[in-house]
N, C-alpha and C positions, 0 to 999 in steps of 0.2 A: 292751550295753557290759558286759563282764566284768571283775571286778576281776581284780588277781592275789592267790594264794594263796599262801603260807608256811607250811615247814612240814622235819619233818625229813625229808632224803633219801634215799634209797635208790643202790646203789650205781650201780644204772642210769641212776637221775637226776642224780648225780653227774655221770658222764661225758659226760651229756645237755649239762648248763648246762656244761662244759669244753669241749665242741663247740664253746657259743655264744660261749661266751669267746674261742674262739682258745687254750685254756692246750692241747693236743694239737696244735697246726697252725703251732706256731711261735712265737715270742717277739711278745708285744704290750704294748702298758699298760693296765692297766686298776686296776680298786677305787679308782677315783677321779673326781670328777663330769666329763663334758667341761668344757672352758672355751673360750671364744672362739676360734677360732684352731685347734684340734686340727681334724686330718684323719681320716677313716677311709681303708681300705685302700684306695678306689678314688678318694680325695684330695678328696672331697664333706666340708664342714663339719659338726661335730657340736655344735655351740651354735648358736643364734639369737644372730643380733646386735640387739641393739635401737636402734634408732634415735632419739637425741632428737626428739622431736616438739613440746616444751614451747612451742617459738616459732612451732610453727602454729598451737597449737591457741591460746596468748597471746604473741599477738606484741605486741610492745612500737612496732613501725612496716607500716604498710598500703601497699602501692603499688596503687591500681588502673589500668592500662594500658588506653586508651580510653574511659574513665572519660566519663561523660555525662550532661545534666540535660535535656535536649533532651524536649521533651511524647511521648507514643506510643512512642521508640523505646523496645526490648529494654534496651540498656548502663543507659537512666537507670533501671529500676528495681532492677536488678542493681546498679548504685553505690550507690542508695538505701540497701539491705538490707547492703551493705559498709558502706556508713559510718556504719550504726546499730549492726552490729556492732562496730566497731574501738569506738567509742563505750564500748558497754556493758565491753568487755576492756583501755580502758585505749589502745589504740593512735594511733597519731599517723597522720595518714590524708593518704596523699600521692596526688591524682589525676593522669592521665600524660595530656595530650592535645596535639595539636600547633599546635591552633590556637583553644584556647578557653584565655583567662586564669583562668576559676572554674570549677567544680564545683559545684555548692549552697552555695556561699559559700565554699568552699573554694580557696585558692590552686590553680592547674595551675601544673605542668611541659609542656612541649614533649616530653621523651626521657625515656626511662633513664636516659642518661648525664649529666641534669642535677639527678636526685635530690638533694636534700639532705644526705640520709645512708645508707645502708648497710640496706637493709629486709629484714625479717625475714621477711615475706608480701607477695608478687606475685603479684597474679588478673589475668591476661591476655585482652582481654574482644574481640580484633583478630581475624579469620578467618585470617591464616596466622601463628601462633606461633611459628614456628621462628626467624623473624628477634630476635624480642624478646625469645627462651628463651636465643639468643647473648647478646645485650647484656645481659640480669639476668645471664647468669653470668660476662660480664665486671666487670661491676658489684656481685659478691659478694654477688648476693642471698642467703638460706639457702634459701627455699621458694617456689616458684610453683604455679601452679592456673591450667591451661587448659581452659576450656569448651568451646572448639571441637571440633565435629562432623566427621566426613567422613574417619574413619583407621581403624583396622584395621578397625571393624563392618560397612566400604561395599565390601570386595572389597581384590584384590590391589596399585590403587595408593594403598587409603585406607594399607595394610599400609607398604608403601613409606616413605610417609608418616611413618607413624607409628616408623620403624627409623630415619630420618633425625632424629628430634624425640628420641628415645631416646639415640639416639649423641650427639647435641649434649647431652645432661644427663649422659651418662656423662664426656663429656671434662672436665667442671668439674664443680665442688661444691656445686653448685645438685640440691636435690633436689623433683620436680614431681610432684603429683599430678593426674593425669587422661591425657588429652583426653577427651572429652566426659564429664563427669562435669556437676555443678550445682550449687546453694547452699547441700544439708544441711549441710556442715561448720558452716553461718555462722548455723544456724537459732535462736532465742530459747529457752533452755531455763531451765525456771522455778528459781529460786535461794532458792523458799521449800521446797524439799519437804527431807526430811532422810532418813537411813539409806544403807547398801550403794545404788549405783547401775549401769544398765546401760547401756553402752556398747556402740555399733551401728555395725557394717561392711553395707553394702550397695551391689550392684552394680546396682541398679537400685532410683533416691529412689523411687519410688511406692512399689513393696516394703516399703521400709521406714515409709511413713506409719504404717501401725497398731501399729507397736513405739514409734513416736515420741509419740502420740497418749496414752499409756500415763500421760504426765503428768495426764492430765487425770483419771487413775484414782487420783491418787497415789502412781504410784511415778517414782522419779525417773530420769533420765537424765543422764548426763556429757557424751555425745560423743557425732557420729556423722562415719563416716569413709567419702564416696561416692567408691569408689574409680576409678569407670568403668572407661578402656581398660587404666589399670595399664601405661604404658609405662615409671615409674620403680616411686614408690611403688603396693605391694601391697598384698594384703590381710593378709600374714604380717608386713608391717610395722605393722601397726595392731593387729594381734595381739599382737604380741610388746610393744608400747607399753602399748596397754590392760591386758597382764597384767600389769603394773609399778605401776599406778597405785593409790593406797590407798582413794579413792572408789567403786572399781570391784568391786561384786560376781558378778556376769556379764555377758560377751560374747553378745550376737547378730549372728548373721551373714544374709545374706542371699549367697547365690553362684551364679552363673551359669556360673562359670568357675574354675579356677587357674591364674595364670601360672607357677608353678615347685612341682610336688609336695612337692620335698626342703623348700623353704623354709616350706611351709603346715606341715612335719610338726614342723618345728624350733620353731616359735612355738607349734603346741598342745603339745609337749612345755615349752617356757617356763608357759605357763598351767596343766599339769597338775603343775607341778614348783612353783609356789603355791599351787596347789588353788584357781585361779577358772575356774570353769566356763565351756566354750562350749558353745552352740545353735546348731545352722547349719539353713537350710533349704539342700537342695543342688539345684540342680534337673537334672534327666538324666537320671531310673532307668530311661529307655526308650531309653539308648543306646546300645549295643553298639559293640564294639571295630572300629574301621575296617579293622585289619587284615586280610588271609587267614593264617589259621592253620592249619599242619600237622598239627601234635600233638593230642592231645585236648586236653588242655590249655589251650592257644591257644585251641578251640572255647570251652571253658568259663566262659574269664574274661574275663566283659564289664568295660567302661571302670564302669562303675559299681559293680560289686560291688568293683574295687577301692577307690573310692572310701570305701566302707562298713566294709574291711578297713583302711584307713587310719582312718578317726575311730573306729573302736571300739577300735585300740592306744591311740590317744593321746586315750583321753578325751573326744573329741567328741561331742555330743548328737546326733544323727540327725533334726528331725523332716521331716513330712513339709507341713504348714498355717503361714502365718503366722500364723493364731490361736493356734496350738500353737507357735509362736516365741515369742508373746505371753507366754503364760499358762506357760511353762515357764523363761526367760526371770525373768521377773519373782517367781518362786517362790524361785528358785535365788539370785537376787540377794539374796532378802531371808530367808530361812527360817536356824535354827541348823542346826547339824552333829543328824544324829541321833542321840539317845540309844538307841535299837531301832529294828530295822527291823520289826517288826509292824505291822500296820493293824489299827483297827478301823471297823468302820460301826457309824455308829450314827443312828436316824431317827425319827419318829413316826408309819412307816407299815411293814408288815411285807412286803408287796410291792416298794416302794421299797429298804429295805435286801438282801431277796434280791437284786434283781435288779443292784444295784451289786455287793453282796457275787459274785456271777456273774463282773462285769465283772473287777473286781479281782483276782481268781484267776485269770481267762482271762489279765491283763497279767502274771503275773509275780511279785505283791502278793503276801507272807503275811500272813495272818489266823489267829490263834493262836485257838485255842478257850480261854475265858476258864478260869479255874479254878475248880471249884466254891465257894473261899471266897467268890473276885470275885463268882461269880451269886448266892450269898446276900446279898451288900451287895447289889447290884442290886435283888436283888425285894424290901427292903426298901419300897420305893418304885414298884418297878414290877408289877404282877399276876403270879401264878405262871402261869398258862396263855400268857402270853409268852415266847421267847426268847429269852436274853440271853448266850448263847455267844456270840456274833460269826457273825454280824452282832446289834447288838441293837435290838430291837423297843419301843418304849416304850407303846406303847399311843396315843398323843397327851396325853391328860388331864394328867399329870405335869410336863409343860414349860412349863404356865399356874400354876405357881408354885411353892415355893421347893424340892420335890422336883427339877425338874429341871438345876439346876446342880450340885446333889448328885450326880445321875448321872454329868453331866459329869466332873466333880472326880475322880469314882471310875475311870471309864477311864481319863484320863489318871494316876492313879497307879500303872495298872497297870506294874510293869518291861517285861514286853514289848511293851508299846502306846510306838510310837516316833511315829506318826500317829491321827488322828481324824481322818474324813471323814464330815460329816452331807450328804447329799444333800438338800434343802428344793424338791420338785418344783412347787408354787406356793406365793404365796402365800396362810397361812390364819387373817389376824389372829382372836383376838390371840393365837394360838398360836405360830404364824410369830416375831412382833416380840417373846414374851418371848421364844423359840428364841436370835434371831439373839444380842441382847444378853445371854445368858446367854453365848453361846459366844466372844464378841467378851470379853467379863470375861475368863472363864477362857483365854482365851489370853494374855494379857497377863500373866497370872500363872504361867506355864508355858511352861518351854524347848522345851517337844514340837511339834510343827505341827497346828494344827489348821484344815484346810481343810472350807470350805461351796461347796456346791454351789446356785445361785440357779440355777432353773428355769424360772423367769418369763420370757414368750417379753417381757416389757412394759420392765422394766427401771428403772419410774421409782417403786417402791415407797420409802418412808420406809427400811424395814429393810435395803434393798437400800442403797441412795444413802449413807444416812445412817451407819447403826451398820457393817454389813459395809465398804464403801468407805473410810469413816472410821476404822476400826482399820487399823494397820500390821502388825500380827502375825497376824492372818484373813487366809489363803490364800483368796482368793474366784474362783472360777469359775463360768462361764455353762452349758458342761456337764460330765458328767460324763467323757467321753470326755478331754479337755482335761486335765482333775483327775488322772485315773490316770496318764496321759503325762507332767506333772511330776512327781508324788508317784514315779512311777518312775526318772523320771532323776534327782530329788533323791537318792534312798537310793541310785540307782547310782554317781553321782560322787562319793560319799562314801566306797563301801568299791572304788573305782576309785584316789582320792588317799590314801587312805589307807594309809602305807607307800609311796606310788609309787617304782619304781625306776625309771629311766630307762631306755630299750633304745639308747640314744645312748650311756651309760654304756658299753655294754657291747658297745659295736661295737667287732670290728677296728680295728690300726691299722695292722699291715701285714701285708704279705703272710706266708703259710705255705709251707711245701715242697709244698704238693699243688697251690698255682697252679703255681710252674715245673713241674713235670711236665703240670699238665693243659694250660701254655699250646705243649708240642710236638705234643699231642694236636687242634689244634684247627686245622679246614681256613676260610677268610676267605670269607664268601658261601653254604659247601657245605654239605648233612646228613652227617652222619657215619651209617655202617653201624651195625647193630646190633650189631656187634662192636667196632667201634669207639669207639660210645656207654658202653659196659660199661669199657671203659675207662680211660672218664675218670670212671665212677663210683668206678675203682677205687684213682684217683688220690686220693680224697677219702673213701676209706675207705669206701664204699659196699659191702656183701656182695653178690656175684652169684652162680650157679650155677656149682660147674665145668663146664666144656665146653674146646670146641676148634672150631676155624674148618678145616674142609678143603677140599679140591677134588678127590678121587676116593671114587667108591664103597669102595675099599678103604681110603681112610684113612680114610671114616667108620665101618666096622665093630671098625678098630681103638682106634679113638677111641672108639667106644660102652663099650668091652671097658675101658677106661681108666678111663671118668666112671664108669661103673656104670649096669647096667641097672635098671629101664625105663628111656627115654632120650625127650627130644623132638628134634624135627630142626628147624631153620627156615632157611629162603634170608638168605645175608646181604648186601645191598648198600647204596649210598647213596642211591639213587632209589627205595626201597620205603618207604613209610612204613606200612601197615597189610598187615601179612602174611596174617592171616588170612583179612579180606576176598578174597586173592586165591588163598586155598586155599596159600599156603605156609607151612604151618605143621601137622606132623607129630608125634601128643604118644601116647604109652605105647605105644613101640615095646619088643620084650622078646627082639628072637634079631637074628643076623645077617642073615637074609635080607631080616626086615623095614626092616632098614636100608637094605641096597645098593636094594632098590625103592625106598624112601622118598630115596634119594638121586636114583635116576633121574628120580622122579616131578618131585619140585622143580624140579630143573634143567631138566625135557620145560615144566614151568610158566613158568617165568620164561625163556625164549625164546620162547614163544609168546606172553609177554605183553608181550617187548620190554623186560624187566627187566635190567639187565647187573647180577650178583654179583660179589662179590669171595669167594663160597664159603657154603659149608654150614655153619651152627651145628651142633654134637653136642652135646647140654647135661643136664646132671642135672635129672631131673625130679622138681620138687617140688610135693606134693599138698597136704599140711594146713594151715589156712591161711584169714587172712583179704583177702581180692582187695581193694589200696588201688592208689590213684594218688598219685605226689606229683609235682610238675613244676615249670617255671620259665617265663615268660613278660615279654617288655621293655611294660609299661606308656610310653606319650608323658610323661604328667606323674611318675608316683611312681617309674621305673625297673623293675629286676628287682622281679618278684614271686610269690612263692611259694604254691603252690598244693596242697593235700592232700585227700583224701576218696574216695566209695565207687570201686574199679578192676573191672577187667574188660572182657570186652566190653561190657557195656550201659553202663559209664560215660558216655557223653551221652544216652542210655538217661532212667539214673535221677539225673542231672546234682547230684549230692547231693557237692558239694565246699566248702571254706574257703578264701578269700585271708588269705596274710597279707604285709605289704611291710617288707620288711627294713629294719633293721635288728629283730629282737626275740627275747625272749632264754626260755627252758624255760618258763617261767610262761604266758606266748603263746602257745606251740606246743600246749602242752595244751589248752590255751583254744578254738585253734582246731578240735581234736580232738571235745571238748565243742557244737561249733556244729553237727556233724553229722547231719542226722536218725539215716542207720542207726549212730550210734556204740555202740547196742547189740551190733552183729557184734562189736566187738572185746572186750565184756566174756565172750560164748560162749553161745548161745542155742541150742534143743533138742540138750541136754546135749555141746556141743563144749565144749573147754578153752577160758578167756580167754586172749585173744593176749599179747603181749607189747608192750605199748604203748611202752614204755621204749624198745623200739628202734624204733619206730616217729616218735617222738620224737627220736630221735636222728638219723635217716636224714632228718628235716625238716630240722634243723638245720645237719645236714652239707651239706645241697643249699644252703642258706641261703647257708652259707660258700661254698659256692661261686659262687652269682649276686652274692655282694659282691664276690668279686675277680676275676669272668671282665668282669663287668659287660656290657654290651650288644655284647661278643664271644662272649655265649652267650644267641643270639637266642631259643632256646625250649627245651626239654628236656622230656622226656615217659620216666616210669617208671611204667610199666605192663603188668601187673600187677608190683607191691611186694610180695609175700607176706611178712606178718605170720604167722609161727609163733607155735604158744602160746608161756606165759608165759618168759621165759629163753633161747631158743631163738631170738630174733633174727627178720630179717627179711633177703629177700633176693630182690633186684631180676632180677625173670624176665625182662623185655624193656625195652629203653630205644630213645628216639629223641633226638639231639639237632640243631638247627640253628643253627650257627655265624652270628653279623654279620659 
């Protein structure tokens, strides 16, 4: 996750962030925050709506619908656990049956329609819920909850199903969470614990057991929101809630799915635009795009790498473990803002701290080497023949009494030490138990984090339970794997919200002059030529190469004669999409004669391979140069998405590219420039000039503004090769493919 960077302009960048803007492409509004209600260009909302959720989560009235006390069955114990919660929140608890006068002493109703009064939560407990989801919203319920199983998870008529149960809560004001969803919303969450608390979305309640569990570690929980099939409410609505809430220091998610990309991205922008952090585990990274893809492009960008290019714009945590939802999670909720981002290790073993110190720099961590003042206070206390740069070594002896809180005391004053991490690999009274409670003091006396690492495969030690557990300001983890994963995303959503701008801010809101031109340019269903493709680059200010499109040997030599020699030649039609695969593709031709052959050749080629042209490229041929790809691709959930990195032929080759999904504005494009392995080519290696990234940046952009306002009438787009010229000197688009929706 990258923050963005600030900083003064250049003029290149200038007209970079003017791309993003739309201030070159036409009249828009912008330098002002979205608000509810604004559109962008392709009429997609640019605020999260947030949805009152106050009277789910405390409703002031209960309806349970089939409600039961009956011995064995399922409903009685599912009523039981309803109406100990309504209980605990205060609620008035109406059971719905049609032929039983009580409930656990509870008055029944017969119907719906004989309620008392106007309920605020309806849990529907019946096996066909459509009938009862009518009647609560004739009866103004505000919220329902159906359990029932057997809709979209079971095949195409659970789906059915479920589009019927969905239409019936869109037509009224009744808003439902589930079908098959279960009781975590209504679960007993302990009301002694205190501080920032985390709030939990999961699409599957077992998933979430070990975040919920977390109470018993003492850290506290608010909420948990099981959203199951998500036929009304989502996950982005619980999102966009929880980031509202003042109890709430971080979100964890558990996700299996998105029902609507745009809406997931609008609610972590909500959250990132408070600076409360989410954690999602996602699960799917072995899925690839269902599609057949033309382009490269299309090849490259699987369903999940967009997935990753969406939560690393807007601040999403990534992991990968629910212990590391756990432990990252519960960090984040409770930890300050960093004062430094420096780490230090520090331990009473000199193996221990190398080998963390290893880790830690493998993650991403800095570790400042202390200052030779700082290691004079150090060895104050600790033996000269130890190491106390960072990682520092204590020797053990020094932590069994009152030298080693001194130590303590002293890292943490250092300014660049913003972390402490002691890793304690077992325990080794009574070294260990002064250890813990030295560090369990000096965190309480200190804004900075300091997390311990308990290595103890056992878990039931006094120092562990007792001191670690029972401090709130001890970041405690089990390993150290764990520890680095939040300590990293702690300092990254820090200099991630810090400053946050919005790239919703700074979307489009309507259209430019380069859509009407590019939308004569664009065939419904068809690939556009390579000529054609160039085009519509060129509608959106894209630089291509001169050339000319002919159709005789003789106007190709005069056309050579035109562009300037050397010249390349390539076949140009709709139905070719890799030219050179098929040998059509003819480059540092330098006289006439090679021309008129290289025209005959092509056209001898593409009749024999059954290619129909619409004629022969004559193109200026340019050499120096860094070979990029950038492209466009329709994701099912996040829409258009934008794609850049290493070009050429071997691009699926060396498959070294970046997503990024629009809307996002110069700060991002670098960013994702920066996520390249070879992003060294563009700085200039065995003495080539650095490219011109500026315009390579720019040419992102541009393509940007384009996939927001073609939208999914520009099914893929492929720019390849992009030649980046050195610095100043621009960049400009040798081949393109595009495919029209």
């Amino acid at each position: 996750m990258l923050g963005s960077t600030h900083g003064t302009l250049t003029t290149d960048s200038r007209r970079a962030r003017a791309i993003a803007c739309g201030e070159r492409s036409g009249p828009a509004v912008h330098g002002r925050p979205a608000q509810v209600g604004d559109l962008d260009v392709s009429g997609r909302p640019l605020h999260a709506e947030v949805p009152d959720l106050d009277r789910f989560f405390r409703p002031h009235s209960v309806a349970v619908i089939g409600a039961s006390d009956a011995e064995g069955r399922p409903n009685s114990g599912i009523t039981r656990q309803l109406a100990d919660w309504a209980q605990r929140v205060g609620a008035r608890l109406h059971p719905v049956h049609p032929s039983r006068p009580a409930v656990f002493g509870v008055p029944c109703v017969p119907s719906v329609a004989d309620l008392p009064e106007r309920v605020d939560l309806a849990v529907v407990l019946v096996g066909d819920p459509l009938p009862v989801v009518e009647e609560l919203a004739e009866a103004e319920a505000r919220f329902a909850v159906v359990f029932a199983s057997g809709f979209a998870e079971t095949g195409p008529a659970g789906e059915e199903a479920q589009r019927r149960l969905a239409a019936a809560v869109e037509r009224s004001g009744l808003r439902l969470l589930g079908p098959n969803t279960n009781l975590n919303a209504f679960e007993r969450f302990r009301d002694d614990l205190e501080g920032p608390a985390i709030a939990l979305i999961t699409q599957s309640g077992h998933q979430g057991r070990p975040v919920f569990a977390l109470q018993e570690l003492g850290i506290r929980l608010s909420h948990w929101a099981p959203t199951g099939n998500e036929a009304d409410l989502e996950t982005a609505d619980f999102l966009s809630y929880f980031a509202e809430q003042p109890e709430v220091g971080a979100i964890a998610c558990y996700l299996e799915g998105l029902k609507d990309g745009r809406s997931f991205l609008l609610a972590a922008d909500r959250a990132a635009r408070r600076g409360v952090p989410v954690v999602a585990v996602k699960v799917g990274r072995t899925e690839t795009g269902a599609r057949t893809a033309t382009s490269h492009t299309g090849k490259l960008t699987g369903a999940d790498a967009v997935v990753d290019a969406a939560f690393r714009q807007f601040g999403v945590i990534r992991v990968d473990g629910i212990d590391e939802l756990q432990d990252t999670a519960a960090l984040l909720a409770r930890a300050h803002p960093p004062r430094a981002d420096g780490v230090v290790v520090y331990s009473i073993s000199g193996g221990t701290g190398a080998h963390v110190a290893d880790l830690a720099t493998e993650a991403g961590l800095r570790l400042p080497v202390l200052s030779e003042a700082r290691q004079a206070e150090l060895h104050q206390w600790i033996p000269e023949y130890l190491s106390v740069a960072n990682p520092v070594d204590n020797g053990g002896h020094p932590v069994g009494d009152e030298r080693g809180r001194k130590i303590i005391d002293t890292l943490l004053d250092d300014p660049e030490v913003g972390v402490l991490i002691c890793p304690i690999t077992g325990p080794f009274p009574p070294l260990s138990d002064r250890l813990v409670r030295d560090l369990a003091d000096a965190a309480e006396r200190t804004d900075k984090l300091v997390c311990v690492v308990w290595g103890s495969p056992v878990g039931t030690e006094p120092a562990y339970r007792e001191v670690l557990l029972g401090s709130s300001r001890v970041a405690t983890f089990r390993t150290v794997g764990n520890c680095l994963t939040a300590v990293r995303a702690h300092l990254a959503h820090h200099r991630f919200t810090t400053g946050y701008r919005s790239p919703f801010d700074e979307a489009p809101r309507t259209p430019s002059p380069s859509y009407r031109k590019a939308q004569a340019l664009l065939r419904p269903g068809q690939q556009l030529s390579e000529h054609a493709a160039k085009q519509l680059l060129r509608a959106y200010g894209i630089r291509v190469p001169r050339e000319q499109l002919v159709t005789s040997a003789a106007a190709a030599v005069r056309a050579a004669g035109l562009v300037g020699y050397p010249v390349v030649m390539k076949a140009s039609g709709a139905r070719i999409a890799h030219k050179t695969e098929l040998g059509l593709v003819k480059i540092g031709l330098t006289s006439a004669s090679q021309v008129r052959d290289a025209y005959r050749e092509l056209t001898d080629i593409a009749r024999y391979e059954g290619v129909p042209l619409d004629g022969v490229l004559v193109c200026q041929m340019v050499e120096q140069g860094v070979e990029m790809v950038v492209g466009v691709t329709q994701d099912e959930l996040f829409g258009p998405t934008v794609t850049v990195g290493l070009g050429g032929v071997l691009v699926e080759v060396l498959r070294d590219t970046v997503v990024g999904v629009p809307p996002f504005g110069e700060e991002q494009a670098r960013d994702m420039l920066a996520g390249l392995r070879g992003r060294a080519l563009l700085d200039g290696v065995r003495g080539r000039p650095p490219a011109d990234r500026d315009a390579l940046v720019e040419v992102v952009l541009r393509v940007q503004r384009m996939a927001l306002e073609l939208g999914d009438r520009l099914a893929e787009l492929d720019i390849n090769p992009l030649m980046v010229l050195p610095q100043r000197q621009g960049a400009v688009a040798l081949d393109a493919l595009a495919v029209c929706g």
